[in-house]
C-alpha atoms as a printed R data frame, in Angstrom:
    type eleno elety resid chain resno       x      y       z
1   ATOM     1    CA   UNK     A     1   0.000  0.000   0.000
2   ATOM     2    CA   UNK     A     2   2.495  2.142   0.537
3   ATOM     3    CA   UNK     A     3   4.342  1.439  -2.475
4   ATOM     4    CA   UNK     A     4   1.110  2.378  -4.200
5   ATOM     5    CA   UNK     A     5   0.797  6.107  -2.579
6   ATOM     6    CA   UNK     A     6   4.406  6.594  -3.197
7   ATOM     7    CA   UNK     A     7   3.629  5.595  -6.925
8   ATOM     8    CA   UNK     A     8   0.476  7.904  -7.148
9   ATOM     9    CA   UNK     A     9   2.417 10.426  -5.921
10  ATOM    10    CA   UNK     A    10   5.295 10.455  -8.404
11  ATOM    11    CA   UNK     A    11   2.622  9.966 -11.456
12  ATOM    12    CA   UNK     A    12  -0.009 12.283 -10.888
13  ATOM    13    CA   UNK     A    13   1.522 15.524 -10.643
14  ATOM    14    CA   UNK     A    14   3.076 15.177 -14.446
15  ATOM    15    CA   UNK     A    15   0.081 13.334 -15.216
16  ATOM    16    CA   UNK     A    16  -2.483 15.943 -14.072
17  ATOM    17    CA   UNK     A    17  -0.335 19.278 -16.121
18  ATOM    18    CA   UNK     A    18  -0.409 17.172 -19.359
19  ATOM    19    CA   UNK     A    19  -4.349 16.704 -18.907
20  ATOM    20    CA   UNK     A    20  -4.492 20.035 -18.111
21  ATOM    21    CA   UNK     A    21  -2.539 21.262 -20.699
22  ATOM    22    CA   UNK     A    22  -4.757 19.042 -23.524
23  ATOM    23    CA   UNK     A    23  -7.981 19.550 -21.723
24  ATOM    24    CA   UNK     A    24  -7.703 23.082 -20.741
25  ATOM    25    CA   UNK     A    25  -8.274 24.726 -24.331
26  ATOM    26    CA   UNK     A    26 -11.181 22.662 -25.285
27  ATOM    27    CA   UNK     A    27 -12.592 23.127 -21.567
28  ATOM    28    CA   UNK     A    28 -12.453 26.871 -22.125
29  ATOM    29    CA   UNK     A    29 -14.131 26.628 -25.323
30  ATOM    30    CA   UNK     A    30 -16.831 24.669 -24.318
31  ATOM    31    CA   UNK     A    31 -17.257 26.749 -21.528
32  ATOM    32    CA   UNK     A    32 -17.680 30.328 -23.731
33  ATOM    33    CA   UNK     A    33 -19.731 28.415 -25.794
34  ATOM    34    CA   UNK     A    34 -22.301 27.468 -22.722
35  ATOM    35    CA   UNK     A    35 -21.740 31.364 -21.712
36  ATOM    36    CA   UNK     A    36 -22.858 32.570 -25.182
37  ATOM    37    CA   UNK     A    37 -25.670 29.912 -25.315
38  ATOM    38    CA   UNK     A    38 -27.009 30.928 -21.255
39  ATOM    39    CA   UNK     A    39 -27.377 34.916 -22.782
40  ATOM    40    CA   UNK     A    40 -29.392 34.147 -25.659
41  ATOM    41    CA   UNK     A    41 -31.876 31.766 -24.174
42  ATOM    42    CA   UNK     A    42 -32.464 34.086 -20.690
43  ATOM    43    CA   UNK     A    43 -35.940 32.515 -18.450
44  ATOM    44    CA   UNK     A    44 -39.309 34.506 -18.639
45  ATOM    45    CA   UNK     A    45 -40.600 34.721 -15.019
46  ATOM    46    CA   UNK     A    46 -43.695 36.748 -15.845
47  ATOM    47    CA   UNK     A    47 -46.432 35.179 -13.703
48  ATOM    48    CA   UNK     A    48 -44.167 32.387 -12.063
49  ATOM    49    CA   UNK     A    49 -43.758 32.089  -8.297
50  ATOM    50    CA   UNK     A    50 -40.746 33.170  -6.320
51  ATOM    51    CA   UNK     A    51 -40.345 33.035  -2.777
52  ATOM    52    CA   UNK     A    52 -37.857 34.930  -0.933
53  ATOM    53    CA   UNK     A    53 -36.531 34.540   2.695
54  ATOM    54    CA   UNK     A    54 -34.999 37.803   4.233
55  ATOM    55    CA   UNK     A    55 -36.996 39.813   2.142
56  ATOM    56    CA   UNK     A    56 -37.594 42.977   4.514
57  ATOM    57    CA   UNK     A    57 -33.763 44.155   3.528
58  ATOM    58    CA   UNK     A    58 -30.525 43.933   1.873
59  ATOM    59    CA   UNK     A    59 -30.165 41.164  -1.098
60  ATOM    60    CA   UNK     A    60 -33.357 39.785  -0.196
61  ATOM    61    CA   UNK     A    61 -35.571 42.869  -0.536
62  ATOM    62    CA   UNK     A    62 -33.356 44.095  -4.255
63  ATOM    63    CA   UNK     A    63 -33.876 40.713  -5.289
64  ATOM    64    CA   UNK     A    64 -37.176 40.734  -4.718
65  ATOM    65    CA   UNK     A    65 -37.704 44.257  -6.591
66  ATOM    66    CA   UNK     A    66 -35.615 42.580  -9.440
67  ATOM    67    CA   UNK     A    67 -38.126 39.534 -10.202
68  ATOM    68    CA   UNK     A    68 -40.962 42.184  -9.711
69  ATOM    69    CA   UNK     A    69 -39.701 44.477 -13.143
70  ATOM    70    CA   UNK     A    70 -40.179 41.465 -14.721
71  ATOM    71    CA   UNK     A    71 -43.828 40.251 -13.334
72  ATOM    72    CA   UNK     A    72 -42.959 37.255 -11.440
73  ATOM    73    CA   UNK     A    73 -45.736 36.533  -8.217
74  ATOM    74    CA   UNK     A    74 -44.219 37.305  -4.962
75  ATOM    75    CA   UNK     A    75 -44.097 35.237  -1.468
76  ATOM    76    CA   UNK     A    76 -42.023 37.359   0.499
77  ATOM    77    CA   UNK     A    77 -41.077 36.009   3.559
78  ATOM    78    CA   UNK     A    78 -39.166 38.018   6.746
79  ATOM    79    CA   UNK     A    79 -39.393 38.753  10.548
80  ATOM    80    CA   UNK     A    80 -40.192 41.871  10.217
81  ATOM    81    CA   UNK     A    81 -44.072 42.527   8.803
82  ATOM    82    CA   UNK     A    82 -43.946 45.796   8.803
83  ATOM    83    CA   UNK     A    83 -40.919 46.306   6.621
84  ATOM    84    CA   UNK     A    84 -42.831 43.115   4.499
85  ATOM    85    CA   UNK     A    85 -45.534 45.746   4.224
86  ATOM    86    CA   UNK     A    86 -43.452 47.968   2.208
87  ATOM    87    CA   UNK     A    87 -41.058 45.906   0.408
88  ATOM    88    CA   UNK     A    88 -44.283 44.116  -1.101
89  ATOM    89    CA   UNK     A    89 -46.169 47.503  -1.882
90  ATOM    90    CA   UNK     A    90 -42.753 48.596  -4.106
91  ATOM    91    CA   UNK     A    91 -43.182 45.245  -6.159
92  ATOM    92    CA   UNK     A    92 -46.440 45.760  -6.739
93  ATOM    93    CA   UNK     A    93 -45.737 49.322  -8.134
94  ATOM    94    CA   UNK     A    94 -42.357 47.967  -9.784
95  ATOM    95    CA   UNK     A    95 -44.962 45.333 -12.044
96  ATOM    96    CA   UNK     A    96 -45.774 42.396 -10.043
97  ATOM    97    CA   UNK     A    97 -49.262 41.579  -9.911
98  ATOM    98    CA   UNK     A    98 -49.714 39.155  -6.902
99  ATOM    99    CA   UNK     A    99 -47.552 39.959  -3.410
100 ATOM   100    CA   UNK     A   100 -48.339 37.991  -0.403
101 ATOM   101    CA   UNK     A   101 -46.307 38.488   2.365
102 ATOM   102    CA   UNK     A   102 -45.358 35.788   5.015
103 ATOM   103    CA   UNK     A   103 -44.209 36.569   8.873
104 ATOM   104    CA   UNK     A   104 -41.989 34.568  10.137
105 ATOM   105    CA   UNK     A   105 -38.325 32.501  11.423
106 ATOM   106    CA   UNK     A   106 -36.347 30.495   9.233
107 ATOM   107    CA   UNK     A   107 -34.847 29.089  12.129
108 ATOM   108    CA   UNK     A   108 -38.431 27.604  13.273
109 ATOM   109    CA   UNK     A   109 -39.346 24.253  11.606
110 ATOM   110    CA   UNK     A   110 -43.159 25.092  11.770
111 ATOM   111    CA   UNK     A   111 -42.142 28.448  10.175
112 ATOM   112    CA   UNK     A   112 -40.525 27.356   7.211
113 ATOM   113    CA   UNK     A   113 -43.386 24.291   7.063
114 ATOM   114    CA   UNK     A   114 -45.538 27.762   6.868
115 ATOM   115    CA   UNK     A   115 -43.939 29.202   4.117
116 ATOM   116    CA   UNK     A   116 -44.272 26.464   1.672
117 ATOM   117    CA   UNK     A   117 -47.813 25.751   2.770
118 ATOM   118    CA   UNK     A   118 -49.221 29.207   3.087
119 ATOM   119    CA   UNK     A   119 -47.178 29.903  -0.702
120 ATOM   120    CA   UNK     A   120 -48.926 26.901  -2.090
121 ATOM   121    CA   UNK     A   121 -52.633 27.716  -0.388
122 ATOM   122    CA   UNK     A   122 -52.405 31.276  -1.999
123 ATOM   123    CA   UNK     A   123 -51.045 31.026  -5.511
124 ATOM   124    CA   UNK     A   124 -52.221 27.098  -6.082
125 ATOM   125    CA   UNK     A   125 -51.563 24.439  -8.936
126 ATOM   126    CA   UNK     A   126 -53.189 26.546 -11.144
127 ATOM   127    CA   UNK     A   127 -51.912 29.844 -11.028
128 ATOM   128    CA   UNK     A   128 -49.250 28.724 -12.867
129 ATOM   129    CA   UNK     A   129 -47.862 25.670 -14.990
130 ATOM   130    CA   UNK     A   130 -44.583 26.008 -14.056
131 ATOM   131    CA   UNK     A   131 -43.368 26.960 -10.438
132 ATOM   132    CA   UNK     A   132 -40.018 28.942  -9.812
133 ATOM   133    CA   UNK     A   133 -38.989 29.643  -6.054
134 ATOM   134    CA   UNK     A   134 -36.386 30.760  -5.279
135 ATOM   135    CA   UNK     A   135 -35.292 30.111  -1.532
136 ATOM   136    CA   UNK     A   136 -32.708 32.310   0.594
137 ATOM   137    CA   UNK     A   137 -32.493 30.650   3.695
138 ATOM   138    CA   UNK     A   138 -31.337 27.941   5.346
139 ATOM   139    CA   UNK     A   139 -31.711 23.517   4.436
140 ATOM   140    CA   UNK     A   140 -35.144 23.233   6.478
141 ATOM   141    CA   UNK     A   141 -37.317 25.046   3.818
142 ATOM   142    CA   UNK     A   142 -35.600 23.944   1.353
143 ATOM   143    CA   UNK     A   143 -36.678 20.279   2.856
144 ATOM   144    CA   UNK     A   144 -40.214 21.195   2.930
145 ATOM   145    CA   UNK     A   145 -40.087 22.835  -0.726
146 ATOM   146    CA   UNK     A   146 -38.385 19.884  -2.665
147 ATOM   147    CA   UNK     A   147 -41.532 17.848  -3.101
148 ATOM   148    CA   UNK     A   148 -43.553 20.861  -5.122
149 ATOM   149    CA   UNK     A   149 -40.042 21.911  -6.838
150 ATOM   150    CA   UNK     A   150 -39.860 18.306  -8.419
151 ATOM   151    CA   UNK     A   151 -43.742 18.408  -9.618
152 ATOM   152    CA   UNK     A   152 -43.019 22.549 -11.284
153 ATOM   153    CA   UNK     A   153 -39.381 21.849 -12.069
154 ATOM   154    CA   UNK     A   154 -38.692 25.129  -9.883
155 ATOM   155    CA   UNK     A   155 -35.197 26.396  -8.854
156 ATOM   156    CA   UNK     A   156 -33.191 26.520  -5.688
157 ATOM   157    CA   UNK     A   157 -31.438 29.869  -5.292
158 ATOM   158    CA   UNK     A   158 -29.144 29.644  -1.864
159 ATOM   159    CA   UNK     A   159 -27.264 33.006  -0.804
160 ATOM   160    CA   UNK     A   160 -23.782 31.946   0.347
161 ATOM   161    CA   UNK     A   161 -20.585 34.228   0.354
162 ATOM   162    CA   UNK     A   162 -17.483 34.851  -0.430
163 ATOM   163    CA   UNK     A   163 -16.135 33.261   3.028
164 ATOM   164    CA   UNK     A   164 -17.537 29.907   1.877
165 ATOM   165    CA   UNK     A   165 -14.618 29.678  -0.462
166 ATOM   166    CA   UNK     A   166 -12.091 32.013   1.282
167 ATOM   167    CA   UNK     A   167 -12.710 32.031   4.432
168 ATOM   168    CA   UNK     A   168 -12.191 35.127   6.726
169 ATOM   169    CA   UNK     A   169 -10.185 36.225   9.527
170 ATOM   170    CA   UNK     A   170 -12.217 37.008  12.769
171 ATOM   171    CA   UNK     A   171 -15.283 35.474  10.948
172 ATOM   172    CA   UNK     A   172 -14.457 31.789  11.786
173 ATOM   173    CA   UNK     A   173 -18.142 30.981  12.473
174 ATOM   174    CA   UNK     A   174 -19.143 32.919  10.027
175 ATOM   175    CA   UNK     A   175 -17.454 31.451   7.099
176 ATOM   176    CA   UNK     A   176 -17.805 27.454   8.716
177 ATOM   177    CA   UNK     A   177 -21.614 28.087   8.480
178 ATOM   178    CA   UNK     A   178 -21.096 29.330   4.572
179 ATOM   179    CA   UNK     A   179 -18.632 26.663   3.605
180 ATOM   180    CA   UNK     A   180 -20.814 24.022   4.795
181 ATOM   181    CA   UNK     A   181 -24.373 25.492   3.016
182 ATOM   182    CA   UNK     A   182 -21.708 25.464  -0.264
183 ATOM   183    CA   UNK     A   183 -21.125 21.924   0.529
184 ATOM   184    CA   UNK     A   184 -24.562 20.752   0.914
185 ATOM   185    CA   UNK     A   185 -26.076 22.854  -2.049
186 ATOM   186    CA   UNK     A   186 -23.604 21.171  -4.387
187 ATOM   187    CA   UNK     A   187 -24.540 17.932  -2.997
188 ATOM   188    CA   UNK     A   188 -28.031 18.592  -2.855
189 ATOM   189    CA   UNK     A   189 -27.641 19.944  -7.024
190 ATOM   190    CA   UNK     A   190 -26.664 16.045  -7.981
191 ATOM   191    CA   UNK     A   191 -29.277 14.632  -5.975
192 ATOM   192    CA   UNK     A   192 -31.504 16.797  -7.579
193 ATOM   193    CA   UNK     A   193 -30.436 17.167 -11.118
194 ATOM   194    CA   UNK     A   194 -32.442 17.168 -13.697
195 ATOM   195    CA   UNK     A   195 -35.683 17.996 -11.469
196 ATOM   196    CA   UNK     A   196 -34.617 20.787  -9.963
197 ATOM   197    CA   UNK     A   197 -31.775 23.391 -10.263
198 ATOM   198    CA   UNK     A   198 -29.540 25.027  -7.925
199 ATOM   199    CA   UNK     A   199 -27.521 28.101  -8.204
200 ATOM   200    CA   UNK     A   200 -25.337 29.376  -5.534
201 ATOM   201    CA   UNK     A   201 -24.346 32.774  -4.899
202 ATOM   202    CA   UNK     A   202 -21.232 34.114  -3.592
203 ATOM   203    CA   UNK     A   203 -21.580 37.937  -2.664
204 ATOM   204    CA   UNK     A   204 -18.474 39.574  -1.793
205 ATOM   205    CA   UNK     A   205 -18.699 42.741   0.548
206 ATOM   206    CA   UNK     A   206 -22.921 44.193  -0.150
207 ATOM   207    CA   UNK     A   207 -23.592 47.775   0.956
208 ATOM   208    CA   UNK     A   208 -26.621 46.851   3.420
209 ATOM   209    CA   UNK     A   209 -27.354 48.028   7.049
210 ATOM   210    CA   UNK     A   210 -25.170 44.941   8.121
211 ATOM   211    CA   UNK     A   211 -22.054 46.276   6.426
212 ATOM   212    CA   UNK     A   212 -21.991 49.749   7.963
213 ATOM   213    CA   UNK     A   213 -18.744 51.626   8.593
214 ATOM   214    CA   UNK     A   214 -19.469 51.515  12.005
215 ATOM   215    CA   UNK     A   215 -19.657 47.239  11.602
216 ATOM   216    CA   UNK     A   216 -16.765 46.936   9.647
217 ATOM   217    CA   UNK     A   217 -14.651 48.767  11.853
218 ATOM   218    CA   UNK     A   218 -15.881 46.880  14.343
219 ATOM   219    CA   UNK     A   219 -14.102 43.713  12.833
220 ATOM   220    CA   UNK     A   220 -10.528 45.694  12.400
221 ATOM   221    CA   UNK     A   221 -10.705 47.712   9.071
222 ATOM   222    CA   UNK     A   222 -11.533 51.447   7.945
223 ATOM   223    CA   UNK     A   223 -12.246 51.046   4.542
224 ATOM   224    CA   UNK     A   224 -13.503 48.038   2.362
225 ATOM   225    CA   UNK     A   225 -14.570 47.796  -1.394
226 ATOM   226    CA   UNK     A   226 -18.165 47.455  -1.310
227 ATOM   227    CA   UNK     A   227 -20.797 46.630  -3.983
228 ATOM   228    CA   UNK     A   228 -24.027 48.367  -4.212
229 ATOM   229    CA   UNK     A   229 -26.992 45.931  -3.135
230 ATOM   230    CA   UNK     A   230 -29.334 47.069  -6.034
231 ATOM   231    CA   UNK     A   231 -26.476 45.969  -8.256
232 ATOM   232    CA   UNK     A   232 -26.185 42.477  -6.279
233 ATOM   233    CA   UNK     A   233 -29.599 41.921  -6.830
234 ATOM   234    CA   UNK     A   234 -29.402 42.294 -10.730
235 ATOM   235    CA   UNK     A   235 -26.089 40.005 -10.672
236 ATOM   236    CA   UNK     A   236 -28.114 36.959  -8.858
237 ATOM   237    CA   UNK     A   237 -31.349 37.604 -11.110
238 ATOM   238    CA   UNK     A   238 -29.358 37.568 -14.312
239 ATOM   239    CA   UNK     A   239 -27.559 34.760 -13.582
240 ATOM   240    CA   UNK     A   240 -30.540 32.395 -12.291
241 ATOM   241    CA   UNK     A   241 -32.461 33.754 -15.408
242 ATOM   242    CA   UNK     A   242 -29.656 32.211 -17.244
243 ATOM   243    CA   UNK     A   243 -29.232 29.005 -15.620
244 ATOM   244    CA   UNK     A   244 -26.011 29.773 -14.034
245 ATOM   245    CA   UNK     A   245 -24.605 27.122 -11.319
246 ATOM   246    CA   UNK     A   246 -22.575 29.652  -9.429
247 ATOM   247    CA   UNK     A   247 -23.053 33.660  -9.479
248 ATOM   248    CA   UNK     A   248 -20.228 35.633  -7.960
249 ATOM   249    CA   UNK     A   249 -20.853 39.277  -7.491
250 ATOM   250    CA   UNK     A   250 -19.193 41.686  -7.920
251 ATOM   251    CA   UNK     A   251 -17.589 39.344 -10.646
252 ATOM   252    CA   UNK     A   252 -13.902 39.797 -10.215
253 ATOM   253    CA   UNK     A   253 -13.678 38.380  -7.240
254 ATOM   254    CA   UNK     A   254 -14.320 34.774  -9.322
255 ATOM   255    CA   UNK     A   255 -10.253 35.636 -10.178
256 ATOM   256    CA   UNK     A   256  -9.485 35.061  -6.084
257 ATOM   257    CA   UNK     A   257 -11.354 32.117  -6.572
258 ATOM   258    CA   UNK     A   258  -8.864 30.765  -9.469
259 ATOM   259    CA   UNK     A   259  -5.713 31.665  -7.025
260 ATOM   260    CA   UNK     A   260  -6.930 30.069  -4.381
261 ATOM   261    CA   UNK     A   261  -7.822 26.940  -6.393
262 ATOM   262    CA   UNK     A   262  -4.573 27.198  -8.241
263 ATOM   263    CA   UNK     A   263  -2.459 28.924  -5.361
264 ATOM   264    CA   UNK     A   264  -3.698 28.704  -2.124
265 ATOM   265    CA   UNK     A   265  -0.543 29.690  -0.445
266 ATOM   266    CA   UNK     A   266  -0.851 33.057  -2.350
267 ATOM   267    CA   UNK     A   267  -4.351 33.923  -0.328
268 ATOM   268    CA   UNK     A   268  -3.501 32.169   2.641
269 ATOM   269    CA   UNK     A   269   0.015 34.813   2.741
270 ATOM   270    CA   UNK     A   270  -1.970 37.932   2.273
271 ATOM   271    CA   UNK     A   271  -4.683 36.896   4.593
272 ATOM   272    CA   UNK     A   272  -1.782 36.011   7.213
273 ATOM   273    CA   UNK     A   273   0.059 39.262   6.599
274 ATOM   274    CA   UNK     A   274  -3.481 41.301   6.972
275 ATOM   275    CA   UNK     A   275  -4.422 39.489  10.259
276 ATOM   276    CA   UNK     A   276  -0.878 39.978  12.164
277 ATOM   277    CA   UNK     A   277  -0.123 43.533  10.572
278 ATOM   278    CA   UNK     A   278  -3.830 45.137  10.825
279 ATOM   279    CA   UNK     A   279  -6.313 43.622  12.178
280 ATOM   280    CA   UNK     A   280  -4.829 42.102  15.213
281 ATOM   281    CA   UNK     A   281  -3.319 44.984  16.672
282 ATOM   282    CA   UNK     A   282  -6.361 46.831  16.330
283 ATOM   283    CA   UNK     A   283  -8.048 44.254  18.511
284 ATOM   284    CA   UNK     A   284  -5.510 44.626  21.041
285 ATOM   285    CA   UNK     A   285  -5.673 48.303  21.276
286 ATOM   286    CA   UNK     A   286  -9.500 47.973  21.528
């Protein structure tokens, strides 16, 4: 056995450059040719249902103003009613025709057993041939939505971040809980495919009330490249309209992605050089 691993160890490195080196070309050209193909034939969701977790703010709420442009029914789905109230009267004026909004936890299994049911009550079988919701939340409603995705051939949009694939200093939880809905959603695509489809999202740094200057100083920095969240929102609806698996906004940071696939010493330096040079003495002195 251990002749074996000292084998696979010698051959695989050459091996795996010469694949790459055949494969890479024709991988890339497939690839522009799927791009090209994905922004001709973009979805119509004019009269399908979408329903969207976290929808009194932030990505949630600009998402939901995004699919309203365009017609799509609304379930909008949040703690806080009142906001719900006013996020669902803009997407009525914005073009959507039906908005029901839907109080509650995504933490709470009888909550997210709510959504579904009160979504399905309201809009029915009938309203539409084809069902598209989109979920931002967490695994238990998308549990109770899989059985009506797989009769409308709907879609599975999950919200992850940047951290899920580089994770973040002083945001250890943070980007554990991320890296592991990554892992499950591309688990959970395979199960699923061809029934249902799942895109994942990976927002870098979104100007909402969580990312005030007053928060981010708060975990060691003065200044950080932020995107605007009406712009987010436009990114994530583009791309599911398209079919995309993965939708990184703002789009360069899909090029940190590539380094750390490719180098992951290179990330791992500057994040180590960030953490013991910036923000670590400014926890200290706090």
């Amino acid at each position: 056995m251990d002749m074996l691993h000292i084998i696979l160890n010698i051959l695989l490195p050459p091996l795996t450059i010469i694949f790459l080196f055949l494969f890479y070309p024709i991988y890339l050209f497939i690839k522009l040719l799927n791009c090209v193909r994905k922004h001709l034939c973009v979805e119509n969701v004019a009269g399908k249902v979408v329903l969207i977790t976290g929808a009194s703010s932030g990505i949630g709420e600009h998402v939901a103003y995004e699919y309203a442009k365009k017609g799509a029914d609304l379930a909008l789905v949040a703690r806080r009613e009142d906001r719900l109230h006013i996020v669902a009267e803009t997407s009525r004026k914005l073009g959507s025709r039906d908005v029901i909004i839907i109080p509650g936890d995504v933490t709470k299994i009888n909550d997210c057993m709510k959504f579904i049911s009160e979504t399905i009550s309201h809009f029915g079988k009938d309203a539409n041939p084809i069902m598209d919701t989109n979920f931002w939340g967490s695994t238990n409603i998308t549990y109770y939505a899989i059985p009506h995705l797989r009769k409308s051939k709907g879609k599975i949009v999950v919200i992850a971040s940047a951290a899920a694939k580089i994770a973040i200093p002083v945001a250890t939880i943070y980007s554990a809980s991320k890296a592991a809905l990554l892992g499950f959603y591309e688990a959970l695509r395979i199960e699923l495919n061809p029934d249902i489809k799942v895109t994942i999202v990976f927002p870098g740094l979104i100007s909402t009330d969580m990312t005030t200057p007053e928060i981010i100083k708060r975990h060691g920095s003065d200044f950080m490249v932020s995107e605007p969240v009406s712009r987010c929102a436009k990114a994530i609806f583009q791309g599911v309209c398209r079919g995309e698996e993965y939708v990184e906004t703002p789009s360069w940071i899909k090029w940190f992605f590539l380094v750390k696939s490719v180098c992951p010493e290179v990330i791992n330096s500057i994040f180590n050089y960030s953490f013991l040079h910036f923000i670590k003495p400014y926890f200290k002195r706090e």
